[in-house]
N, CA and C of each residue as an Amber inpcrd file, in Angstrom:
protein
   621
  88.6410000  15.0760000 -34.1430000  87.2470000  14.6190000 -34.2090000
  87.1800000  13.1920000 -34.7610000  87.5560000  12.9930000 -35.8540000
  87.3470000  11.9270000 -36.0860000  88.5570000  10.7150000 -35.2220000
  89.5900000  11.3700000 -34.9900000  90.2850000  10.2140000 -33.9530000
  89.1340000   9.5940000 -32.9970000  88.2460000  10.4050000 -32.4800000
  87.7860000  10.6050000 -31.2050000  86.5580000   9.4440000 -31.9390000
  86.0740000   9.7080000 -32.8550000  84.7610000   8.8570000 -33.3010000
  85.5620000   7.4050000 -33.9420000  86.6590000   7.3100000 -34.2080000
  87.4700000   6.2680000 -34.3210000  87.6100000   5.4320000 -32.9370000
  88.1290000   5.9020000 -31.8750000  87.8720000   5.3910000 -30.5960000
  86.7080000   5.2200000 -30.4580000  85.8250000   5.6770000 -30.0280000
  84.1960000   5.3340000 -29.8120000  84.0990000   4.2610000 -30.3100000
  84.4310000   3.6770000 -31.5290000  83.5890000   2.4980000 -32.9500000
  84.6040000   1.4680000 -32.1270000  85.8340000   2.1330000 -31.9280000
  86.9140000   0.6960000 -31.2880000  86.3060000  -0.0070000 -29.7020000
  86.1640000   1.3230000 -29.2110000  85.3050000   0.6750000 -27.6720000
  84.4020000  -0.1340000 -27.9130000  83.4580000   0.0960000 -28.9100000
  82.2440000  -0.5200000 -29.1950000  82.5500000  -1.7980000 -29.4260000
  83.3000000  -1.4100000 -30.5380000  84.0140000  -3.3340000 -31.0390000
  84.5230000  -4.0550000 -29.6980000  85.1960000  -3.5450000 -29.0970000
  85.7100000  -4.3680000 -27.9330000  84.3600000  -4.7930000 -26.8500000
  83.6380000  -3.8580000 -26.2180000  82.7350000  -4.2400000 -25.7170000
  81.5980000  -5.4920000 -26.3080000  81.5290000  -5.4220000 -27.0770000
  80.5060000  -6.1360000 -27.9550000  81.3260000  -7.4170000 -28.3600000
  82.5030000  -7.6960000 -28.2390000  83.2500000  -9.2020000 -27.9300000
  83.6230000  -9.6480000 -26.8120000  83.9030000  -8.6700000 -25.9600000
  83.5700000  -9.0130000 -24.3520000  82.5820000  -9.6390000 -24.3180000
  81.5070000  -9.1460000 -24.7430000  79.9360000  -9.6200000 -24.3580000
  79.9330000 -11.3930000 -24.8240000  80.4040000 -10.9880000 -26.2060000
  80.6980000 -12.3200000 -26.8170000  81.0230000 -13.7350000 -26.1420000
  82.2120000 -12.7300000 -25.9290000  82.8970000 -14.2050000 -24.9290000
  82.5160000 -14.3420000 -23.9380000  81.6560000 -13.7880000 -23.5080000
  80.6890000 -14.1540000 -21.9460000  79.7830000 -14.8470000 -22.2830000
  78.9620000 -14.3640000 -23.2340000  77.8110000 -15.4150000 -23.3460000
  78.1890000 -16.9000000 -24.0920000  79.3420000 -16.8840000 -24.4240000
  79.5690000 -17.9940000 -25.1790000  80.1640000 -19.2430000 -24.1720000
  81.1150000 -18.0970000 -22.7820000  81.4980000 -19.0530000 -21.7220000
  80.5310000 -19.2370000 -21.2040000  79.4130000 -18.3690000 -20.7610000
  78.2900000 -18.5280000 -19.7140000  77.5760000 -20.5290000 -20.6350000
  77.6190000 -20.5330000 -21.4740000  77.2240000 -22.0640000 -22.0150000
  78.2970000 -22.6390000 -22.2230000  78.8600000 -22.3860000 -21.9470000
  80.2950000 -23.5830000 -21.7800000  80.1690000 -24.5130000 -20.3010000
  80.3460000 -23.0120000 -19.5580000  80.4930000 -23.4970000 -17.9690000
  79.0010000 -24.4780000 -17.6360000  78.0300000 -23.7910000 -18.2840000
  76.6430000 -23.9900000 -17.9870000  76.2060000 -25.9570000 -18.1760000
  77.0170000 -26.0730000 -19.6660000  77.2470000 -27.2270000 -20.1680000
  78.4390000 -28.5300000 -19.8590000  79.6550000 -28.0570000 -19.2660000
  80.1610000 -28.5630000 -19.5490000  80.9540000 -29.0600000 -18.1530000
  80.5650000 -27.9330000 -17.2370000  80.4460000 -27.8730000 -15.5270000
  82.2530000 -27.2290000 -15.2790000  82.8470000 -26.7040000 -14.2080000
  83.3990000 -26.0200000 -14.0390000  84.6040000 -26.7680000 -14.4670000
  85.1850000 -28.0380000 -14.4330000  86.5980000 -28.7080000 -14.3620000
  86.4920000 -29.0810000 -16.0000000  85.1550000 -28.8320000 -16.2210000
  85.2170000 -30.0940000 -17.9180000  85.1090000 -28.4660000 -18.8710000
  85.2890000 -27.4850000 -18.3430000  85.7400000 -26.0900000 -19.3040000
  86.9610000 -25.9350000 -19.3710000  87.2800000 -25.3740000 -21.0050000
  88.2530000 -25.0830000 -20.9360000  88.5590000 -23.5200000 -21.8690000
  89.6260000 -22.9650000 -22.0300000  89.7700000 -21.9050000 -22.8790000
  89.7970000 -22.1830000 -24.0550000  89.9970000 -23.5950000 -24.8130000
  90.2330000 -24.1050000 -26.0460000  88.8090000 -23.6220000 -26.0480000
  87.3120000 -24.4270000 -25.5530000  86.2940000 -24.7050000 -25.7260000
  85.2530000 -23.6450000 -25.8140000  85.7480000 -22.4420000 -24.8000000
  85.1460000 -21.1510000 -24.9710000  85.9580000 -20.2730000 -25.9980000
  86.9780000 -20.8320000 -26.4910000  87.0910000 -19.9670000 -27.7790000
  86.4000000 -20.5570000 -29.3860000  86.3860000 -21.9700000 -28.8730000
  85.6490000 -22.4060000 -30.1570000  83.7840000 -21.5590000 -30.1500000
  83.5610000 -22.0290000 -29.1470000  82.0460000 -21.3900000 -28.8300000
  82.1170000 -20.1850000 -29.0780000  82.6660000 -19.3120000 -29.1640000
  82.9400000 -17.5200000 -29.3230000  83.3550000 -17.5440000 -31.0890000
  83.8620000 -18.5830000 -31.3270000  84.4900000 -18.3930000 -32.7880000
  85.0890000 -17.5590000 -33.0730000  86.3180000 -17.5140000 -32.0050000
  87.2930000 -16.6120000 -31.9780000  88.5380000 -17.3840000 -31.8540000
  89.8450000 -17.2460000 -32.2640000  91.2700000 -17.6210000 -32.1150000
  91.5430000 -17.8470000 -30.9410000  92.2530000 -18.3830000 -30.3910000
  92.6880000 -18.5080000 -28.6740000  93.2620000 -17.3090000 -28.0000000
  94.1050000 -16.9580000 -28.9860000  95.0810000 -16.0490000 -28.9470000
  94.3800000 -14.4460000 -28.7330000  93.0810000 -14.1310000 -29.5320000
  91.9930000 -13.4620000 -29.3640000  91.5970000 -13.6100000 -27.4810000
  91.1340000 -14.8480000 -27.3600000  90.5420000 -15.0790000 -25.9810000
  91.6040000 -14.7280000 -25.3050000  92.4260000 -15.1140000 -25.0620000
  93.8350000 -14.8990000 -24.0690000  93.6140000 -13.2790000 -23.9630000
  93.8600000 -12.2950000 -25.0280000  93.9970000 -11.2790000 -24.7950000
  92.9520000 -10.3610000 -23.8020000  92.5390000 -11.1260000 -24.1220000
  91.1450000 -10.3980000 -23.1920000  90.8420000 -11.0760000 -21.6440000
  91.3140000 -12.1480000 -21.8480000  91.1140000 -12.9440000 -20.4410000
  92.3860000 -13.9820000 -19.9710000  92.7610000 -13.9840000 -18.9790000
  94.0280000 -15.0070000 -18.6800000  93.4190000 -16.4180000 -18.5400000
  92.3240000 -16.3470000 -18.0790000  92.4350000 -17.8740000 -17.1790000
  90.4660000 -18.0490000 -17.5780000  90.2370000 -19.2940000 -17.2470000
  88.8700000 -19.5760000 -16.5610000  88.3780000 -19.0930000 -15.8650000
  89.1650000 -18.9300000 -14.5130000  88.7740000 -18.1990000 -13.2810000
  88.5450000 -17.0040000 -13.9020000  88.8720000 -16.3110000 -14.7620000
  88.9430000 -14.5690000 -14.6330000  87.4400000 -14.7500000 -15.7390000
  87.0280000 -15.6250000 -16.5520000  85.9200000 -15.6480000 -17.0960000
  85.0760000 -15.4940000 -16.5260000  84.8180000 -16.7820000 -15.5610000
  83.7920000 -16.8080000 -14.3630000  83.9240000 -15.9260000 -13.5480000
  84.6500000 -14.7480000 -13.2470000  84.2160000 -13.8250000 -12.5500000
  83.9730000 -13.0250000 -12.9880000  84.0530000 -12.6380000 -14.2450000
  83.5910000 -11.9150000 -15.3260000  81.9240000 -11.8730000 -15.8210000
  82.1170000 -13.1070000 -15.9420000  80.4570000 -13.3970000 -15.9300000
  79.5730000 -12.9490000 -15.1250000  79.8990000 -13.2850000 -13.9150000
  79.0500000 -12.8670000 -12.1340000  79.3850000 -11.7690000 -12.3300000
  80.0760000 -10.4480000 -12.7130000  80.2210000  -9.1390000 -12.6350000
  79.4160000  -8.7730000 -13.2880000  79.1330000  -8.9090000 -14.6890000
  78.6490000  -8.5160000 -15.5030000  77.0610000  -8.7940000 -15.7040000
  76.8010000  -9.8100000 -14.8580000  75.5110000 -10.1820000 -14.6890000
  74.7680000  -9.2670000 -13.4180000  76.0020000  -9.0460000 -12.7750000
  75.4430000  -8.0050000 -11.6150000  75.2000000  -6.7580000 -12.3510000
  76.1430000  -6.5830000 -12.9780000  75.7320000  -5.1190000 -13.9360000
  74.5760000  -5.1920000 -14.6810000  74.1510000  -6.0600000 -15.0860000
  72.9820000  -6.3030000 -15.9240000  71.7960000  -5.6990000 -15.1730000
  71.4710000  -6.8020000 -14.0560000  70.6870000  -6.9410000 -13.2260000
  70.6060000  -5.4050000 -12.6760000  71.7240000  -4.9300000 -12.0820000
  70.7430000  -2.9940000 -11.4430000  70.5410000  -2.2280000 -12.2640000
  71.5710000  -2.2460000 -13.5700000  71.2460000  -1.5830000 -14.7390000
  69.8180000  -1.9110000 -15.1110000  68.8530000  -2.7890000 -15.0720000
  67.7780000  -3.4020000 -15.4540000  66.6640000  -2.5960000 -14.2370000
  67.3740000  -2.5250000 -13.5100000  66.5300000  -2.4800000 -12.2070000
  66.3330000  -0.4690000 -11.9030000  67.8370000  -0.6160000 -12.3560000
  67.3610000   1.2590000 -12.5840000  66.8960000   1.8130000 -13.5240000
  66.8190000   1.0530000 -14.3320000  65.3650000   1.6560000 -15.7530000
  64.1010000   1.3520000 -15.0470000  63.7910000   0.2250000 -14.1270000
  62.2300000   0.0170000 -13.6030000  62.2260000   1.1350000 -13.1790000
  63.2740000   1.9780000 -12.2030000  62.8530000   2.5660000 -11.1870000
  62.4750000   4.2810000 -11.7370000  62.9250000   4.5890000 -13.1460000
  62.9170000   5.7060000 -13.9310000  61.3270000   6.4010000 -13.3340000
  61.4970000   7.4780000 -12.8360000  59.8920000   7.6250000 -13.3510000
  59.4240000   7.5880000 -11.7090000  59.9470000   6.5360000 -10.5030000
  59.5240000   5.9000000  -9.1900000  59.9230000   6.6620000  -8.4640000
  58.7870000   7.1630000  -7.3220000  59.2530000   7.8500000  -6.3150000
  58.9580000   7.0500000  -4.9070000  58.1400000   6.3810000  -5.1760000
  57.3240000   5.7320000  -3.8960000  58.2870000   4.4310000  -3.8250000
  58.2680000   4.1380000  -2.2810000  59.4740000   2.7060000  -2.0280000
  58.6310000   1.4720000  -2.1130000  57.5330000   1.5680000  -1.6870000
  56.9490000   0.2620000  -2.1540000  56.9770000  -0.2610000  -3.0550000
  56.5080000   1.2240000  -3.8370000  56.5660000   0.7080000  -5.7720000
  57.6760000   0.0800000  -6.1040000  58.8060000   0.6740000  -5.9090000
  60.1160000   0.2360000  -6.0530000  60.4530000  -1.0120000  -5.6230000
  60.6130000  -1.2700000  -4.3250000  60.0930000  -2.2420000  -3.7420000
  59.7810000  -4.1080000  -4.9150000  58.6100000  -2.9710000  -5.0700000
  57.8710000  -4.3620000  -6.0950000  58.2480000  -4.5430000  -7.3400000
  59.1340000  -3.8480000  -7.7180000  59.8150000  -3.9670000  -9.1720000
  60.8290000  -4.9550000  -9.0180000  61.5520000  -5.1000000  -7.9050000
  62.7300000  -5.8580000  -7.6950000  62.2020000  -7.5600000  -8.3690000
  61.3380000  -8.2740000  -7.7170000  61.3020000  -9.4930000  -7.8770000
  61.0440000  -9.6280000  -9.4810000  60.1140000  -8.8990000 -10.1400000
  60.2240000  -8.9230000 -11.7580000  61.2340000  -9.0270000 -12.6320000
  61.7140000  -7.6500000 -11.6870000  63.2170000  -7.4550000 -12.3500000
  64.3110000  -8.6670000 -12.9030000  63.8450000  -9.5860000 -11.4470000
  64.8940000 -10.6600000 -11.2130000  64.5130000 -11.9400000 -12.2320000
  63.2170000 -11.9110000 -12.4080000  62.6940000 -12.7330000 -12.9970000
  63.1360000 -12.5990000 -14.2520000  62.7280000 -11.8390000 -15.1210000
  63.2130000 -11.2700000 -16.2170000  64.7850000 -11.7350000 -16.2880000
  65.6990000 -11.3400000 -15.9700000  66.9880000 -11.6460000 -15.2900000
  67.3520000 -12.7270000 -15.6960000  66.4010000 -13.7560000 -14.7630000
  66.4760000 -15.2670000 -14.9530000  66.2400000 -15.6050000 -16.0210000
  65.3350000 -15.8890000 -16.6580000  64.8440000 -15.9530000 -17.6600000
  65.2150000 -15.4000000 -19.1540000  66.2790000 -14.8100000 -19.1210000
  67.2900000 -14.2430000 -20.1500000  68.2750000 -15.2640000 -19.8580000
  68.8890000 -15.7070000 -18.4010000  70.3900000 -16.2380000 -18.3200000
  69.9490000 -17.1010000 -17.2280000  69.0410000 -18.6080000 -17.5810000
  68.8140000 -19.5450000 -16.6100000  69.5910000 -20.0800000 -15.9300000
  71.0800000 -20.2000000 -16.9910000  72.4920000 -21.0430000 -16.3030000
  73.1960000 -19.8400000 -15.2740000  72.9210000 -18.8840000 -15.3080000
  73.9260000 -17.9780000 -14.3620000  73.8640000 -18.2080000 -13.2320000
  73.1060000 -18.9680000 -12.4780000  72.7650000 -19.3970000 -11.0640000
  73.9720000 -20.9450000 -10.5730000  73.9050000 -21.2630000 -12.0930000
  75.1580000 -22.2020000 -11.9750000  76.2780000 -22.2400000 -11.3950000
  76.7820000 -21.1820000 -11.6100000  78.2920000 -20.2510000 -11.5770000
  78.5680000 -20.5760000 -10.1620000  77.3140000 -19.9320000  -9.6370000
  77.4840000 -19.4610000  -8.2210000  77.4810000 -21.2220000  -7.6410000
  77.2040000 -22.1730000  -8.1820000  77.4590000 -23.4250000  -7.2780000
  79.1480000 -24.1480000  -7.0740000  79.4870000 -23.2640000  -8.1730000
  80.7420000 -23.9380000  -9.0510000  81.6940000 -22.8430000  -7.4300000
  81.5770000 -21.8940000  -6.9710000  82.1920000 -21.0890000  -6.1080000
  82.2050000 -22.1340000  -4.9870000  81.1540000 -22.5010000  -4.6930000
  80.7200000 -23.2520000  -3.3580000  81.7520000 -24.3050000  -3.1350000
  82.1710000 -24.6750000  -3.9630000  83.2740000 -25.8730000  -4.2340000
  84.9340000 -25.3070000  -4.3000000  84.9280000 -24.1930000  -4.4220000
  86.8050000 -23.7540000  -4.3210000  86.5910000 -21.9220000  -4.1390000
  87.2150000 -22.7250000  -2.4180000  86.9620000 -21.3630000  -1.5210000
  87.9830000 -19.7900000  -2.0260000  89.0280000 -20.5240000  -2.8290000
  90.0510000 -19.5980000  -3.1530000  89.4560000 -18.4510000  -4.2450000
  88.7450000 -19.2540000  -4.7750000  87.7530000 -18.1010000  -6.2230000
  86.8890000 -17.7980000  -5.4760000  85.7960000 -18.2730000  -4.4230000
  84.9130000 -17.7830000  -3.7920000  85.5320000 -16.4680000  -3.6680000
  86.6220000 -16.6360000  -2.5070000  86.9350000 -15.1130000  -2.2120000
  87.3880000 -14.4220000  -2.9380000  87.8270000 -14.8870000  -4.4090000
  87.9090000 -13.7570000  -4.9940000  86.7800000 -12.6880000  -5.7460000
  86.0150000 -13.9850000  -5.7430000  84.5420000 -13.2460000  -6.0020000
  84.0950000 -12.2820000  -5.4010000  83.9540000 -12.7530000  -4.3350000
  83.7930000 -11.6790000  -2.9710000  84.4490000 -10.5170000  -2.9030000
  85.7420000 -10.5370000  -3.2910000  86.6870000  -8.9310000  -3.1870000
  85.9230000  -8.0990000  -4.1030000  85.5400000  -8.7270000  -5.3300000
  86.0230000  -8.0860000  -6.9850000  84.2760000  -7.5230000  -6.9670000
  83.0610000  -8.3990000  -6.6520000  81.7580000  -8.0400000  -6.7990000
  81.1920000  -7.3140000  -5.1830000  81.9230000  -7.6140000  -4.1660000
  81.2220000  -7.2770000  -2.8120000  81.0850000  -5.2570000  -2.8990000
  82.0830000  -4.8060000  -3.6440000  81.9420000  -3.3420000  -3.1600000
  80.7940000  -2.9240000  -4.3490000  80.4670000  -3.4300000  -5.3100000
  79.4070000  -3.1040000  -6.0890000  78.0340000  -3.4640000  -5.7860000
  78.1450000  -4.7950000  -5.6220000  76.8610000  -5.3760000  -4.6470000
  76.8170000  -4.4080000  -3.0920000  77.7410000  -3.8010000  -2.6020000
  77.3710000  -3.4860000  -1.5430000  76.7200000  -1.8230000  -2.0700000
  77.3640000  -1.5640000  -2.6560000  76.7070000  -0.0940000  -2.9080000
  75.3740000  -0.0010000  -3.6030000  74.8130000  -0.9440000  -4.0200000
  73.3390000  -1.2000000  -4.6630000  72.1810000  -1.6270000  -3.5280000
  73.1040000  -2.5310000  -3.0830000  72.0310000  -2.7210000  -1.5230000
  71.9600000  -1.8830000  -0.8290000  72.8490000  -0.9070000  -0.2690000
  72.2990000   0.5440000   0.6820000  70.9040000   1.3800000  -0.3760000
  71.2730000   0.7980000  -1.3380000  69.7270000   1.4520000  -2.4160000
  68.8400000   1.1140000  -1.5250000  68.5760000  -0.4070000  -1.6530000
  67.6910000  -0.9320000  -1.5010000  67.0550000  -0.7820000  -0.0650000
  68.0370000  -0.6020000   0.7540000  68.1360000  -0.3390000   2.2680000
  67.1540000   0.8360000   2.3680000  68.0740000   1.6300000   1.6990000
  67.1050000   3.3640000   1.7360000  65.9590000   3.3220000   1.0930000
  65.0420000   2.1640000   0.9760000  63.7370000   2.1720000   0.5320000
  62.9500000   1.4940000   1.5070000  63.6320000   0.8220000   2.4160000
  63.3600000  -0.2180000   3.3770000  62.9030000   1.2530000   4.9100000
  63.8790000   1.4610000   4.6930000  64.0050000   3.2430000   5.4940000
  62.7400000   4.1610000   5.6240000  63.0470000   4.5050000   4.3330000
  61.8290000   5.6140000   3.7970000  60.5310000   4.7200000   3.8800000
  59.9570000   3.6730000   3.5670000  59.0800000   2.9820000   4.2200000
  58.6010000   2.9680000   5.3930000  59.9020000   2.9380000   6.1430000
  59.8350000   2.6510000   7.6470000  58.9240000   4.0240000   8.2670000
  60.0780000   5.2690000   8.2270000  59.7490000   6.5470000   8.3120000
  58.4400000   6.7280000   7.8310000  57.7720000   5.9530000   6.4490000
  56.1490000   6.8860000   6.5890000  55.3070000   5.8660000   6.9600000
  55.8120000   4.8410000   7.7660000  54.5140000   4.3820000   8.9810000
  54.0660000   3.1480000   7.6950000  54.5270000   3.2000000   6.7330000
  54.5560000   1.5840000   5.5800000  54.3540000   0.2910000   5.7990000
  55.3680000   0.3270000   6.7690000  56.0760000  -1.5010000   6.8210000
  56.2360000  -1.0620000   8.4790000  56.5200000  -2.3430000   8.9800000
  56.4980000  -2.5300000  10.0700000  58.0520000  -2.1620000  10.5170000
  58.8080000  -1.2180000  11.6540000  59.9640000  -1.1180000  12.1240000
  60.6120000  -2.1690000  12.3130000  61.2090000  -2.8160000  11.3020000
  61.6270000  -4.5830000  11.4200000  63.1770000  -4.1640000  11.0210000
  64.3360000  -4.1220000  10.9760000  65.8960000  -4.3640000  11.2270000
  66.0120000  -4.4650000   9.8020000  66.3480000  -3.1970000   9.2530000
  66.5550000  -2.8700000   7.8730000  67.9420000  -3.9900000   7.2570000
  68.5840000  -4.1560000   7.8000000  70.0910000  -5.3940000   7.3060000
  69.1210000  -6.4240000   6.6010000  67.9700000  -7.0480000   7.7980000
  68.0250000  -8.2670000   7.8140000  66.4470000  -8.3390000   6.8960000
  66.2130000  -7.0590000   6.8660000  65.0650000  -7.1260000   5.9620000
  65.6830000  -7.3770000   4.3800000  66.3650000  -6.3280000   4.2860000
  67.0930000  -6.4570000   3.0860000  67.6870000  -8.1010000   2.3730000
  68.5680000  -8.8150000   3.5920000  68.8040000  -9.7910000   3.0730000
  67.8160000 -11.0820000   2.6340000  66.8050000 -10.8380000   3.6280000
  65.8680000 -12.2000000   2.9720000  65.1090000 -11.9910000   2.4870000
  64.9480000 -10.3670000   1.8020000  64.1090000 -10.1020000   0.7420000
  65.1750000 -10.2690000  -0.7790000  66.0540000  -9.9880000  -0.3990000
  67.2930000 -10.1650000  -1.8290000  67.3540000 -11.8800000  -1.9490000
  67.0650000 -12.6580000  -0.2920000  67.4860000 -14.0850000  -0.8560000
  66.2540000 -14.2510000  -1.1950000  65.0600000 -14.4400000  -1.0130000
  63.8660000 -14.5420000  -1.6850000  64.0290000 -14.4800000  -3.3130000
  64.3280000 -13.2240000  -3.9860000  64.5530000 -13.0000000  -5.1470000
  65.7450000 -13.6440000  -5.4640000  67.1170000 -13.5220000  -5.0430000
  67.9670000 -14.7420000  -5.5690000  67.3000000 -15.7950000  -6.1120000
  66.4550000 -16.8160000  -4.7620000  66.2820000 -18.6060000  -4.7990000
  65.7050000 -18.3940000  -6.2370000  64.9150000 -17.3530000  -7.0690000
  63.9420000 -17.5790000  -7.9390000  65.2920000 -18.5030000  -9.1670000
  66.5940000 -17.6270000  -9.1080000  67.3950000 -17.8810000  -9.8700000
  68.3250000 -19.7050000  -9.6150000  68.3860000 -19.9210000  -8.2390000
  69.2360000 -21.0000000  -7.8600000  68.0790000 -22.1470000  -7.9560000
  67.0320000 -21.8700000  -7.2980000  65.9000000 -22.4520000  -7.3110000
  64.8330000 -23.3580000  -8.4000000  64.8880000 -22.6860000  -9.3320000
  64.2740000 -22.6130000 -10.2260000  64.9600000 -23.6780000 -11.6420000
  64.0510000 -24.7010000 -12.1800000  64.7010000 -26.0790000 -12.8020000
  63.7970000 -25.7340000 -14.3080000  64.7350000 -26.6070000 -15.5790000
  64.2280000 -26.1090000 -16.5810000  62.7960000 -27.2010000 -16.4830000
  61.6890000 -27.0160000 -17.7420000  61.5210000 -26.1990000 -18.6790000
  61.0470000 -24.5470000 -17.8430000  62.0050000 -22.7000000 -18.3260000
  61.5920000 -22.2360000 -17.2080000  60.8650000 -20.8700000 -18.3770000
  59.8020000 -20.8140000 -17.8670000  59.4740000 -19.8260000 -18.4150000
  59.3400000 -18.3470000 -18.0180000  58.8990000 -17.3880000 -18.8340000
  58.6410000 -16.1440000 -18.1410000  57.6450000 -16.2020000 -16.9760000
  56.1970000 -16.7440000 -17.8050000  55.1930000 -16.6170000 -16.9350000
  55.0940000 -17.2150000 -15.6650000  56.2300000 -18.9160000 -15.5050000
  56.3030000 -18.9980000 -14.1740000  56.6940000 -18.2950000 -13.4330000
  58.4630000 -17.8690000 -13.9710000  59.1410000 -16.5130000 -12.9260000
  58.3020000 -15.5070000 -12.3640000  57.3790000 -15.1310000 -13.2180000
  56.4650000 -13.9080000 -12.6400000  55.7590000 -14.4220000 -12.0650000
  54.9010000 -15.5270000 -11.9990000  54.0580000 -16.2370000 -10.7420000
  55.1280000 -16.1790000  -9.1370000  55.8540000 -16.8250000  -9.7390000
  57.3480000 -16.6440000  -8.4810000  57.0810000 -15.2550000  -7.9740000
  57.5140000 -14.3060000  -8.7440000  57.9350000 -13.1940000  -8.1300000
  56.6420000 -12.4870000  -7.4250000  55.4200000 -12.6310000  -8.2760000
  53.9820000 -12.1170000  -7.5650000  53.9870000 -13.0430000  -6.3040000
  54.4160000 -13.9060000  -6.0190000  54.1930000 -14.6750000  -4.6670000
  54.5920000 -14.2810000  -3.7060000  56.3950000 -14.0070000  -4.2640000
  57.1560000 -13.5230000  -3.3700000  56.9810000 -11.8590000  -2.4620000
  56.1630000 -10.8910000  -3.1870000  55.6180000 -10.0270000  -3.0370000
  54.8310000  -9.7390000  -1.7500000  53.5380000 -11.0450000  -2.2490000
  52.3990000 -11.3500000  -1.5080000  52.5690000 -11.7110000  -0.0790000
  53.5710000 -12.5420000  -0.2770000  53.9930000 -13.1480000   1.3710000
  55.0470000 -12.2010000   1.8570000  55.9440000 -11.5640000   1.4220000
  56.8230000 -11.0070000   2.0250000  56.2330000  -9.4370000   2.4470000
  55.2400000  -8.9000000   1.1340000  54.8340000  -7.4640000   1.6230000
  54.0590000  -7.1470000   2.6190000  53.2570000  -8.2410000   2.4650000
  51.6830000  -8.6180000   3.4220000  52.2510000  -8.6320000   4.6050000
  53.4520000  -9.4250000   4.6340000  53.3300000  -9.8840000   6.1170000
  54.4890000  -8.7570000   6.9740000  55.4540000  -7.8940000   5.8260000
  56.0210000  -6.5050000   6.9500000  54.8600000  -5.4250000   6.7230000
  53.8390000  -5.5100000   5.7280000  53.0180000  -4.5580000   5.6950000
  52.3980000  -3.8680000   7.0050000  52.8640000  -2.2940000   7.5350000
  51.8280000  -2.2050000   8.3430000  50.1640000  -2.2750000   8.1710000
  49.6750000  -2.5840000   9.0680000  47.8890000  -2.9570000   9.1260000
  47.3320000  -1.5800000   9.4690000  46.1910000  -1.3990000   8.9370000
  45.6540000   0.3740000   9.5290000  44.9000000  -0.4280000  10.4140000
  45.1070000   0.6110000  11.0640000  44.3860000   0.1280000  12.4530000
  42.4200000   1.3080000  12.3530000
């Protein structure tokens, strides 16, 4: 028993310096741009030993993909507490762009990351291996709301893929898009917009 509550307190500790050193790289990279980071610099920012950082992470690269993982985890984890409680897809639906906002607005620089990929195709794809099967299994969520919509005569029979994607890039741009000073209340103007024009216009019309 108590081994067992000894482990628990150790996971905890470890998780909770993971976190550490993410948010401490997430303003490194954010600040200092992808070539001018280094592991010296995100261990000073963490106020941790090097030797500490190493253990937990090899490289830069494995930070920054660390980051984008973990921000994805954030983000549905966030998104499946909206949905607690939701049965209806619209509703659901309309939680997403908040969600994202919120999102943003906790971690303005995380949109960064993703420019720093655009520039070295070799981490791109590794991005792609390491986040695509998690991102892909969250979007068939989203799909199957696009669906069940469809089925009760909701939204207009419009190509569930492609609905999905430029309703996810819609909510992305809020994050790539979006320049400081940034607040909550703009993001949520954002996201009520994005709503308005995107729901309105697959909305079916009663005839």
């Amino acid at each position: 028993m108590k081994s067992s509550i000894l482990q628990e307190r150790k996971n905890r500790e470890k998780q909770a310096r993971i976190q550490t050193i993410l948010a401490a790289a997430l303003k490194v990279f954010s600040s200092q741009g992808y070539h001018g980071t280094s592991m010296d610099a995100v261990a000073e920012a963490a106020e941790l030993g090097k030797a500490t950082l190493y253990y937990y992470f090899k490289s830069k690269d494995e930070l920054l993909l660390a980051i984008l993982e973990n921000g994805v985890h954030e983000f549905f984890a966030s998104l499946e507490e909206r949905w607690k409680g939701l049965t209806d897809p619209i509703e659901k639906l309309e939680t997403i762009p908040y969600v994202g906002a919120d999102f943003f607005y906790r971690h303005p620089d995380y949109f960064k990351l993703y420019h720093y990929l655009t520039a070295h195709p070799v981490l791109r794809k590794r991005a792609f291996n390491r986040l695509h099967p998690l991102i892909a299994e969250k979007v068939q969520r989203v799909q199957q709301l696009f669906i069940q919509a469809i089925a009760e005569k909701r939204i207009e029979p419009l190509p569930v893929e492609e609905l999905t994607e430029i309703f996810g890039s819609l909510v992305m741009g809020m994050g790539l898009f979006t320049h400081p000073p940034v607040t909550r209340k703009s993001l949520h103007r954002k996201a009520q917009l994005i709503l308005h024009i995107f729901l309105n216009g697959i909305r079916k019309q009663s005839e």
